[in-house]
C-alpha positions as CSV (number, residue, x, y, z in Angstrom):
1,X,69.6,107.0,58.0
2,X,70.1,106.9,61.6
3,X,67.6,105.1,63.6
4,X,66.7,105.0,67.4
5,X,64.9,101.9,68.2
6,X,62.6,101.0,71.2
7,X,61.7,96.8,71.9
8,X,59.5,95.5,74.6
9,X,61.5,93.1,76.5
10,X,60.2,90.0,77.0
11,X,60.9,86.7,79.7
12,X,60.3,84.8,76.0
13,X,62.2,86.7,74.1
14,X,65.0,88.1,75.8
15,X,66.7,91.4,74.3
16,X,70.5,90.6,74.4
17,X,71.0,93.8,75.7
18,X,69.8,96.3,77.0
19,X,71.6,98.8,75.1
20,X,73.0,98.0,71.6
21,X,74.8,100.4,69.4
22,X,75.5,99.4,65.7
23,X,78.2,101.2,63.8
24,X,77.8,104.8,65.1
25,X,79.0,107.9,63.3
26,X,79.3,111.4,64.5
27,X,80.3,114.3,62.5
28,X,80.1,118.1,63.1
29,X,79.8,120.8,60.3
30,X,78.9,119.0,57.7
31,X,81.2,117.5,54.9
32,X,84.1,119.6,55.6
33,X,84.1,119.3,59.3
34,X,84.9,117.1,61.9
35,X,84.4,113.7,62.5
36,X,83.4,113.1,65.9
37,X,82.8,109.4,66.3
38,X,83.6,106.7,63.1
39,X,81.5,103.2,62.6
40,X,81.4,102.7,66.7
41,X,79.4,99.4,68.1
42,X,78.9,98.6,71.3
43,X,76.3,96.6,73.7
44,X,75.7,96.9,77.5
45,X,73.9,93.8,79.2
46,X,70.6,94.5,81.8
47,X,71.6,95.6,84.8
48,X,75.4,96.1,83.9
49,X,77.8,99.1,84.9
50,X,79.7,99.8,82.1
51,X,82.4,103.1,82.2
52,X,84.2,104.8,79.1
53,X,86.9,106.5,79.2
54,X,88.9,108.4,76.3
55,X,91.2,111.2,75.6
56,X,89.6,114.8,75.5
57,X,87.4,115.1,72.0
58,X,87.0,111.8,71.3
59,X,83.4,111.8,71.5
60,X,82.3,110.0,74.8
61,X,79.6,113.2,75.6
62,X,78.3,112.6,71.9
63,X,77.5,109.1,72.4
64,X,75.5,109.5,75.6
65,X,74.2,112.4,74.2
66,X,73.0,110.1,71.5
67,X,71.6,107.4,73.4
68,X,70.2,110.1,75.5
69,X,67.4,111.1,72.6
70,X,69.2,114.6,72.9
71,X,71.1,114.6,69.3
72,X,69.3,113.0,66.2
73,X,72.0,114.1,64.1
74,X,74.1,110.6,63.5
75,X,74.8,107.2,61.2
76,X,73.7,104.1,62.4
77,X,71.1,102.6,64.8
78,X,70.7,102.8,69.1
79,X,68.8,100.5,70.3
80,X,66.9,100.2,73.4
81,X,65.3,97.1,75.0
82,X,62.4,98.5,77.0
83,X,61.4,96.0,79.9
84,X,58.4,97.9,80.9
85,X,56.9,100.3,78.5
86,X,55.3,102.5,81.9
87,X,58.2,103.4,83.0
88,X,61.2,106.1,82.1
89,X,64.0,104.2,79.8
90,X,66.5,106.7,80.4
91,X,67.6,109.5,83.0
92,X,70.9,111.7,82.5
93,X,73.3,113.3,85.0
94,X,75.2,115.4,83.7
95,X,78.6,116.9,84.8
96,X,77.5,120.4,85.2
97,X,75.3,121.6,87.9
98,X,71.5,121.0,86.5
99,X,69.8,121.6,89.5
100,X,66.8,124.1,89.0
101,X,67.9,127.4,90.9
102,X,64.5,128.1,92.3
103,X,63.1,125.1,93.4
104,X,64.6,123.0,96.8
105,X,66.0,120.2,96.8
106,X,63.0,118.2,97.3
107,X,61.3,119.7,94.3
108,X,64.6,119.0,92.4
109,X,64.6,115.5,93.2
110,X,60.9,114.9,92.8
111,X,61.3,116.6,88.9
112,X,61.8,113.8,86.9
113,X,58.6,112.0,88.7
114,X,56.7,115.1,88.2
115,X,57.2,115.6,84.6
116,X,55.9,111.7,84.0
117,X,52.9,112.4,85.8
118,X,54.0,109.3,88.3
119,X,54.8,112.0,91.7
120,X,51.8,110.2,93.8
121,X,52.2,109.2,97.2
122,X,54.5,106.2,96.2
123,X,56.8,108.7,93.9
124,X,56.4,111.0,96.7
125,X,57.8,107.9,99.3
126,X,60.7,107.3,96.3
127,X,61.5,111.2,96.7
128,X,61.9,110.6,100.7
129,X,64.1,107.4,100.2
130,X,66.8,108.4,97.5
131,X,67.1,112.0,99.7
132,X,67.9,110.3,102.9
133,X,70.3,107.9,100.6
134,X,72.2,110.8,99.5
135,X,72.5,112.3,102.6
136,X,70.6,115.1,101.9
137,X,66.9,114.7,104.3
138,X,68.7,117.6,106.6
139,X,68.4,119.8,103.2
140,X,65.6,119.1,101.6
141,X,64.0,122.2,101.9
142,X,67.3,124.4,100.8
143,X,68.1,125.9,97.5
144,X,71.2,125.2,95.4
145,X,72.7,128.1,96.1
146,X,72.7,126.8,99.6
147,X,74.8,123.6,99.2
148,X,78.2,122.8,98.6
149,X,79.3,121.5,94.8
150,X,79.2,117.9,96.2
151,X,75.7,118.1,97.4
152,X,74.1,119.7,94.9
153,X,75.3,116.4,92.4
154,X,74.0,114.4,95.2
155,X,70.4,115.8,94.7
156,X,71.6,115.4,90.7
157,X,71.7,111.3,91.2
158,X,68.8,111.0,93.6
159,X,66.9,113.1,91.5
160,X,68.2,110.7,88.5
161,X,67.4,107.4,90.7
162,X,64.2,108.6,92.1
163,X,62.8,109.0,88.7
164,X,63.2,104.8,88.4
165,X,64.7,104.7,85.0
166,X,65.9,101.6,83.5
167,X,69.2,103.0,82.2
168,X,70.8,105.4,83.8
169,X,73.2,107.6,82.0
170,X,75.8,109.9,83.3
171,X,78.3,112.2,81.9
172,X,81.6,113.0,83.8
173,X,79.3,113.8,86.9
174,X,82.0,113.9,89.2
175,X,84.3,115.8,87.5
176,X,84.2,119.1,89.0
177,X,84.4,118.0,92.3
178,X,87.6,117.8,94.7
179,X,88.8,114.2,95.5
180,X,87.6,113.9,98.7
181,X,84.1,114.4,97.6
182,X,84.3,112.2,94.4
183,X,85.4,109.3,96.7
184,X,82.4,109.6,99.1
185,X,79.9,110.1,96.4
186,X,81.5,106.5,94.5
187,X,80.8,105.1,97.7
188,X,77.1,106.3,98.1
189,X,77.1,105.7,94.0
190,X,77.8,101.9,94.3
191,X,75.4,102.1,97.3
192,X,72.6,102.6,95.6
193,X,73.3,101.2,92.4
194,X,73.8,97.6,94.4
195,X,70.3,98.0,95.7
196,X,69.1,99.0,91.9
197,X,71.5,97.0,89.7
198,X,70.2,99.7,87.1
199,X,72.4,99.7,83.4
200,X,74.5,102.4,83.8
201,X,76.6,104.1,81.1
202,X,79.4,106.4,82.7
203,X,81.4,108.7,81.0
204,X,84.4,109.2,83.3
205,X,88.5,110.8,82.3
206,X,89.5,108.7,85.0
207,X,90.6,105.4,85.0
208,X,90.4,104.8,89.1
209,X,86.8,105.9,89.0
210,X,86.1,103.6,85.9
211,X,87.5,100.9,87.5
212,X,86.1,101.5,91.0
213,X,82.3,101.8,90.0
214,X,82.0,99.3,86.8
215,X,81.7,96.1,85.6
216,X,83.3,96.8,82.7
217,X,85.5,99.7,81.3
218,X,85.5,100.7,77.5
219,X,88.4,102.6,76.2
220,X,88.0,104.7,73.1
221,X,90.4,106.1,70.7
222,X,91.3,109.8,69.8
223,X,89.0,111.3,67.5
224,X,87.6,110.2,65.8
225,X,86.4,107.7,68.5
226,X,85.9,104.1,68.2
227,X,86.3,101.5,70.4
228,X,90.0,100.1,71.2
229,X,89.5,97.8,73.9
230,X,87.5,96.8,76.9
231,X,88.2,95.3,80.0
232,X,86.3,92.8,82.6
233,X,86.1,94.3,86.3
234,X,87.0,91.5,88.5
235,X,86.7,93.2,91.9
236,X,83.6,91.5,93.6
237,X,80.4,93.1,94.9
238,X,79.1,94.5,97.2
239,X,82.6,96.4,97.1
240,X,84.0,100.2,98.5
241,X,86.1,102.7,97.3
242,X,88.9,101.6,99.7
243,X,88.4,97.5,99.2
244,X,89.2,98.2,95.2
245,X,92.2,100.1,96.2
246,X,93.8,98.0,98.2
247,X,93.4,94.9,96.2
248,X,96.4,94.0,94.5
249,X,94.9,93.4,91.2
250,X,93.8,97.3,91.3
251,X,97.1,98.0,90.4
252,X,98.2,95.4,87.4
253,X,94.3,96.0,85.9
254,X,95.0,100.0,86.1
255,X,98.3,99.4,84.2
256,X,96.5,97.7,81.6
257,X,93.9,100.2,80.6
258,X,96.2,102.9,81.0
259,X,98.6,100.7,78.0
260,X,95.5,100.9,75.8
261,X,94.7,104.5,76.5
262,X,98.0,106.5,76.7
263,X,99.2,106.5,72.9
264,X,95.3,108.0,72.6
265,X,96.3,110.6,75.0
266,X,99.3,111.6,73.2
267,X,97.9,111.8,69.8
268,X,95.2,113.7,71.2
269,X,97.8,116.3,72.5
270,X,100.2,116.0,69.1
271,X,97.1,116.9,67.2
272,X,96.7,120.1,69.5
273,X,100.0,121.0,69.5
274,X,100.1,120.6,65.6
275,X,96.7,122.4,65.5
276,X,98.3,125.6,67.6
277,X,101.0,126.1,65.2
């Protein structure tokens, strides 16, 4: 049976991890349908940024989905160390717009704190700070259908960072936006997440944003997904967008990942192309 456990962390008997997944399994349609994600373990530390990438299908949404509380439908155990039991364990951006139409951006942002009954003058102070981080105090009081793409997932993370979570989760949250925009949200991203050092679980297509924002990148296998390989970030913090880049090691650490994930990528398309005939 597939369990989702909760721990109370403790300075005398430290969780591990923070987040620690035990031979996962994911299937869709029953018997005779498709196996999502087969026997997958995997552990993030406290206050790590770990990204995964994966071809198309391979179940990365699934998992996060999973750890997420939002599918019960699995094999094999989650488990989350909770550090302070009056507080949110988990907040989720996702990659579509999930901004409320009818409410500003200030009541977007202040959503998560409303719903856990914690929106008091503090929360309210929490609202102010992560709007101004985003760049967004000139908008507070406009609608989404007032902002661009890129702002309205700006209001998405300070909405998700205001809300204080201990693990932050986010699926592909940049990836309907143009490339000028994705590179000035990483920055604000590892902005605020070096003031926070939240856990963070990203689900990303691209290596260069893995590799820009984490600690860590996971690669996972075509469907049905399990983990291949993982590789150790070495670029220091506090770090930008640009620094990364220019670093030599960018390059030869890109190269690697891209070795583990491109025969993924190509049984991923085989299997379509088979699939279409």
């Amino acid at each position: 049976m597939p369990r989702i456990a909760l721990a109370t962390e403790s300075r005398f008997d430290p969780v591990p991890a923070k987040l620690a997944i035990k031979d996962l399994s994911k299937a869709f349609g029953g018997r005779a349908g498709v196996t999502a994600i087969d026997n997958l373990s995997l552990e993030v530390r406290a206050g790590e940024f770990v990204s995964i990438v994966g071809p198309s299908g391979c179940g990365k949404s699934s998992l996060i989905r999973i750890v997420a509380g939002l599918d019960a439908e699995f094999e094999g155990d989650v488990h989350l160390a909770h550090a302070n039991p009056g507080r949110l364990l988990t907040a989720m951006v996702f990659q579509e717009q999930s901004n409320f139409p009818w409410m500003t951006v200030r009541e977007n942002v202040s959503y998560g704190l409303r719903m856990i009954g914690r929106l008091d003058a503090e929360g309210r102070k929490r609202v102010t700070e992560y709007i101004a981080k985003v760049g967004l105090a000139r908008f507070e009081n406009a609608y989404p259908h007032q902002l661009s793409g890129g702002m309205r997932q700006r209001a998405s993370v300070a909405r998700a960072f205001a809300a204080d979570p201990e693990i932050l989760l986010m699926d592909e949250p940049f990836g309907a936006l143009d490339e000028q925009n994705k590179v000035l949200l990483h920055d604000e991203l590892i902005r605020i997440w070096e003031e926070t050092r939240k856990t963070v679980l990203f689900i990303t297509h691209s290596i260069d944003e893995a590799l820009v924002l984490s600690d860590r990148v996971v690669v996972m296998s075509a469907r049905p997904g399990r983990i291949k390989d993982a590789f150790e970030v070495p670029f220091e913090r506090p770090r930008s967008v640009m620094a990364v880049k220019a670093d030599p090691r960018y390059g030869q650490l890109f190269k690697r990942v891209w070795d583990a994930l491109r025969d993924e990528v190509l049984r991923t398309r085989c299997g379509e192309e088979r699939g279409g005939e």
